[in-house]
N, C-alpha and C positions, 0 to 999 in steps of 0.2 A: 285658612288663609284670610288677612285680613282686609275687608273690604278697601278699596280704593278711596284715598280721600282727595276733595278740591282744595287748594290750600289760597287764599284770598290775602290781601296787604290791606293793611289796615294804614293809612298814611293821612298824616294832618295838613294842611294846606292853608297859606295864609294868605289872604290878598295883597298883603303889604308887605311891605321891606324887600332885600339883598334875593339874589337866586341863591340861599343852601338849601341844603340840603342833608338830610340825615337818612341814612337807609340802614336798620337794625338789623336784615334781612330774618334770619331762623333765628338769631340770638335774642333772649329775655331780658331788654334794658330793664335796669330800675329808674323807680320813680323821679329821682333828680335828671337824668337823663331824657325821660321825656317832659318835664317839664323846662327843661333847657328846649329840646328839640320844639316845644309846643307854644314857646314865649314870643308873640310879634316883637319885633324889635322897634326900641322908641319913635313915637311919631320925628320925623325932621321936615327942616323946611329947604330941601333939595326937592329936585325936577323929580316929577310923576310920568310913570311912562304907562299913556291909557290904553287898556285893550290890551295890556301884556299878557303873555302865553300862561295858561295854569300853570306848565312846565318850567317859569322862573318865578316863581314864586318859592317862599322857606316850604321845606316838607319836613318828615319824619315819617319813618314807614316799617312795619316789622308785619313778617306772615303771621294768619293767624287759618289755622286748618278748620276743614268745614266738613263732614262727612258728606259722600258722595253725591250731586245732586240736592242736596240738601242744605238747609238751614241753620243745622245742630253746630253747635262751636264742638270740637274733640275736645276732652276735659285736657287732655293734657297742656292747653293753648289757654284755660281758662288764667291761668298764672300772669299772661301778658292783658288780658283784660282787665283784671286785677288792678296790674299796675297805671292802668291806662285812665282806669276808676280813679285811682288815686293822686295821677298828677291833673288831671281834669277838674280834684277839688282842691289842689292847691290855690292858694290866696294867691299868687299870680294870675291864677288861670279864670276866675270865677266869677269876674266880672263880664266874660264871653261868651255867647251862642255858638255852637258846631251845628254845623250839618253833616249826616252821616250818608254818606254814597254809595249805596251797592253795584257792584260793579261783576260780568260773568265773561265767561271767552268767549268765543265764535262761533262754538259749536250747537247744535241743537236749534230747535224752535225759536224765535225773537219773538212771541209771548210768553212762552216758559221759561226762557232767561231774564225778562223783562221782570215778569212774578218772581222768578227765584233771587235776584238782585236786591230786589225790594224788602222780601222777608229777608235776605242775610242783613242789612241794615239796619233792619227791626229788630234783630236777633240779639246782634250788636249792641242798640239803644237799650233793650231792654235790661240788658244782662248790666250795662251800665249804671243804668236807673236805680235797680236791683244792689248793686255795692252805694248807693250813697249821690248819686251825681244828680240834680237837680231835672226832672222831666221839664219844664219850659227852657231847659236850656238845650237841647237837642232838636232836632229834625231828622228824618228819613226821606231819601228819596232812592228810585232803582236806574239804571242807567242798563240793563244789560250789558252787551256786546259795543254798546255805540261809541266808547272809547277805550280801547285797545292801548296797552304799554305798549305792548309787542303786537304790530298789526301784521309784521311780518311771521309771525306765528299766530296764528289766531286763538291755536287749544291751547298756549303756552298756559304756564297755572298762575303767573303775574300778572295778567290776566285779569284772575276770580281777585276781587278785591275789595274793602270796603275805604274807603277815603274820609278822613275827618276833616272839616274846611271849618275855618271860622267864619263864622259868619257877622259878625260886630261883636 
Protein backbone atom coordinates (compact mmCIF):
# COMPACT_ATOMS: atom_id res chain seq x y z
CA UNK A 1 0.00 0.00 0.00
CA UNK A 2 0.96 3.30 -0.87
CA UNK A 3 2.28 5.62 1.66
CA UNK A 4 0.02 8.52 2.49
CA UNK A 5 0.80 11.74 0.95
CA UNK A 6 0.43 15.73 2.14
CA UNK A 7 -0.73 17.51 -0.72
CA UNK A 8 0.29 21.56 -0.38
CA UNK A 9 -1.16 24.62 -2.90
CA UNK A 10 1.21 26.27 -4.54
CA UNK A 11 -0.63 29.86 -5.00
CA UNK A 12 0.79 33.11 -6.38
CA UNK A 13 -0.32 36.22 -4.63
CA UNK A 14 -0.12 39.78 -5.69
CA UNK A 15 -0.05 42.78 -3.64
CA UNK A 16 -1.80 44.74 -6.19
CA UNK A 17 -4.67 45.06 -8.33
CA UNK A 18 -8.65 43.59 -8.52
CA UNK A 19 -9.62 40.48 -5.72
CA UNK A 20 -9.35 37.30 -8.61
CA UNK A 21 -8.68 34.83 -8.40
CA UNK A 22 -7.57 31.59 -10.09
CA UNK A 23 -7.77 28.13 -8.41
CA UNK A 24 -6.30 25.20 -10.78
CA UNK A 25 -7.11 22.90 -7.98
CA UNK A 26 -5.61 18.90 -8.94
CA UNK A 27 -5.64 20.06 -12.64
CA UNK A 28 -2.05 20.76 -14.60
CA UNK A 29 -2.56 24.39 -16.24
CA UNK A 30 -0.12 25.24 -18.88
CA UNK A 31 2.20 27.66 -19.00
CA UNK A 32 0.07 30.57 -20.75
CA UNK A 33 -2.33 30.03 -18.05
CA UNK A 34 -0.37 30.79 -15.32
CA UNK A 35 1.25 33.40 -16.72
CA UNK A 36 -2.15 34.92 -17.18
CA UNK A 37 -2.84 33.91 -13.63
CA UNK A 38 0.64 35.36 -12.49
CA UNK A 39 0.41 38.93 -14.40
CA UNK A 40 -0.28 42.04 -11.79
CA UNK A 41 -2.48 43.98 -13.53
CA UNK A 42 -1.41 47.48 -14.82
CA UNK A 43 -0.50 50.10 -12.36
CA UNK A 44 -3.74 52.67 -12.28
CA UNK A 45 -4.25 55.80 -10.66
CA UNK A 46 -7.55 54.64 -8.75
CA UNK A 47 -8.02 54.61 -4.87
CA UNK A 48 -5.53 52.20 -2.88
CA UNK A 49 -7.18 50.31 -0.19
CA UNK A 50 -4.08 50.07 2.57
CA UNK A 51 -3.84 47.05 4.77
CA UNK A 52 -6.08 45.09 2.39
CA UNK A 53 -6.59 41.30 3.32
CA UNK A 54 -3.96 38.75 1.61
CA UNK A 55 -7.37 37.19 0.70
CA UNK A 56 -8.29 40.17 -1.90
CA UNK A 57 -5.47 40.13 -3.53
CA UNK A 58 -5.06 38.37 -7.46
CA UNK A 59 -4.04 34.46 -6.68
CA UNK A 60 -3.50 31.37 -8.73
CA UNK A 61 -3.16 28.13 -6.86
CA UNK A 62 -2.92 24.51 -8.06
CA UNK A 63 -1.93 21.35 -5.59
CA UNK A 64 1.18 20.16 -5.67
CA UNK A 65 1.77 16.65 -3.53
CA UNK A 66 4.51 16.16 -0.99
CA UNK A 67 5.10 12.74 0.46
CA UNK A 68 4.13 12.18 3.91
CA UNK A 69 5.63 14.43 6.45
CA UNK A 70 8.04 15.40 4.05
CA UNK A 71 9.69 17.70 1.72
CA UNK A 72 9.95 15.48 -1.44
CA UNK A 73 7.72 16.93 -4.41
CA UNK A 74 5.94 13.10 -5.76
CA UNK A 75 7.38 13.14 -9.22
CA UNK A 76 4.21 12.78 -10.57
CA UNK A 77 3.43 16.84 -9.43
CA UNK A 78 6.85 17.53 -10.90
CA UNK A 79 4.99 18.43 -14.31
CA UNK A 80 3.26 21.45 -12.60
CA UNK A 81 6.44 22.77 -11.31
CA UNK A 82 7.66 22.59 -14.60
CA UNK A 83 5.21 24.62 -15.86
CA UNK A 84 5.39 26.99 -12.95
CA UNK A 85 9.44 27.07 -14.01
CA UNK A 86 8.30 28.20 -17.17
CA UNK A 87 5.73 30.98 -16.78
CA UNK A 88 8.00 32.45 -14.00
CA UNK A 89 10.62 32.96 -17.06
CA UNK A 90 8.27 34.32 -19.18
CA UNK A 91 9.30 38.12 -20.34
CA UNK A 92 6.11 39.27 -18.52
CA UNK A 93 7.11 37.71 -15.41
CA UNK A 94 10.93 38.57 -15.08
CA UNK A 95 11.24 41.56 -14.03
CA UNK A 96 9.58 40.40 -10.46
CA UNK A 97 10.85 38.79 -7.01
CA UNK A 98 8.54 35.85 -5.46
CA UNK A 99 8.50 34.95 -2.19
CA UNK A 100 7.91 31.41 -1.61
CA UNK A 101 5.62 30.48 1.59
CA UNK A 102 5.63 27.20 3.30
CA UNK A 103 2.78 26.61 4.67
CA UNK A 104 1.55 22.98 7.15
CA UNK A 105 -1.87 22.07 8.89
CA UNK A 106 -2.46 22.02 12.48
CA UNK A 107 -1.47 18.99 13.37
CA UNK A 108 1.74 17.88 15.13
CA UNK A 109 4.57 19.79 16.86
CA UNK A 110 4.75 23.93 15.79
CA UNK A 111 8.50 23.46 15.49
CA UNK A 112 8.27 20.46 13.28
CA UNK A 113 5.71 22.06 11.19
CA UNK A 114 7.49 25.38 11.36
CA UNK A 115 10.84 23.31 10.01
CA UNK A 116 8.80 21.14 7.70
CA UNK A 117 7.07 24.47 6.05
CA UNK A 118 10.40 25.99 5.49
CA UNK A 119 12.09 22.99 3.76
CA UNK A 120 8.82 22.50 1.41
CA UNK A 121 9.59 26.08 0.32
CA UNK A 122 13.13 25.42 -0.17
CA UNK A 123 12.12 22.31 -1.99
CA UNK A 124 9.99 24.32 -4.21
CA UNK A 125 12.78 27.15 -4.84
CA UNK A 126 15.14 24.78 -5.38
CA UNK A 127 13.44 22.64 -7.91
CA UNK A 128 12.69 26.06 -9.52
CA UNK A 129 16.07 27.32 -9.58
CA UNK A 130 16.98 23.78 -11.07
CA UNK A 131 14.53 24.32 -14.37
CA UNK A 132 16.13 27.87 -15.25
CA UNK A 133 14.42 30.50 -12.85
CA UNK A 134 16.76 33.02 -11.63
CA UNK A 135 17.95 32.33 -7.65
CA UNK A 136 17.93 36.34 -6.70
CA UNK A 137 14.65 36.32 -7.70
CA UNK A 138 13.04 34.06 -5.08
CA UNK A 139 12.81 33.89 -1.33
CA UNK A 140 11.75 31.30 1.24
CA UNK A 141 10.14 31.60 4.27
CA UNK A 142 8.09 28.87 6.65
CA UNK A 143 4.84 29.82 8.28
CA UNK A 144 3.74 26.39 9.66
CA UNK A 145 0.27 26.07 10.99
CA UNK A 146 -0.11 30.05 11.69
CA UNK A 147 -2.31 30.60 8.65
CA UNK A 148 -4.88 28.05 8.12
CA UNK A 149 -7.28 28.22 4.67
CA UNK A 150 -9.47 26.03 6.42
CA UNK A 151 -9.08 26.99 10.28
CA UNK A 152 -12.20 25.16 10.60
CA UNK A 153 -10.34 21.97 9.83
CA UNK A 154 -7.13 22.31 10.98
CA UNK A 155 -5.69 18.62 9.28
CA UNK A 156 -7.64 19.70 6.02
CA UNK A 157 -4.71 19.13 3.29
CA UNK A 158 -5.38 22.92 1.92
CA UNK A 159 -3.88 23.48 4.48
CA UNK A 160 -0.18 21.98 3.54
CA UNK A 161 0.69 24.59 1.00
CA UNK A 162 3.39 26.57 -0.45
CA UNK A 163 2.19 30.32 -1.73
CA UNK A 164 4.23 32.27 -4.39
CA UNK A 165 3.68 36.22 -3.62
CA UNK A 166 5.37 38.87 -5.53
CA UNK A 167 7.29 40.49 -3.99
CA UNK A 168 8.32 43.91 -6.47
Amino acid sequence: MAAPRALILVAACFATGASLATDFGNRTPDVKELVEALTPPPKTRGVAIVGAAAATRPKASMQVGFEFASSEVISADLVKLDRLAEALKDEGLRQHRFEVVGHTDGTGPLPVNMRLSKQRAEAVVDYLKKQGVEPDRLATIGRGPKELLDPQHPDAAENRRVEVRLIR
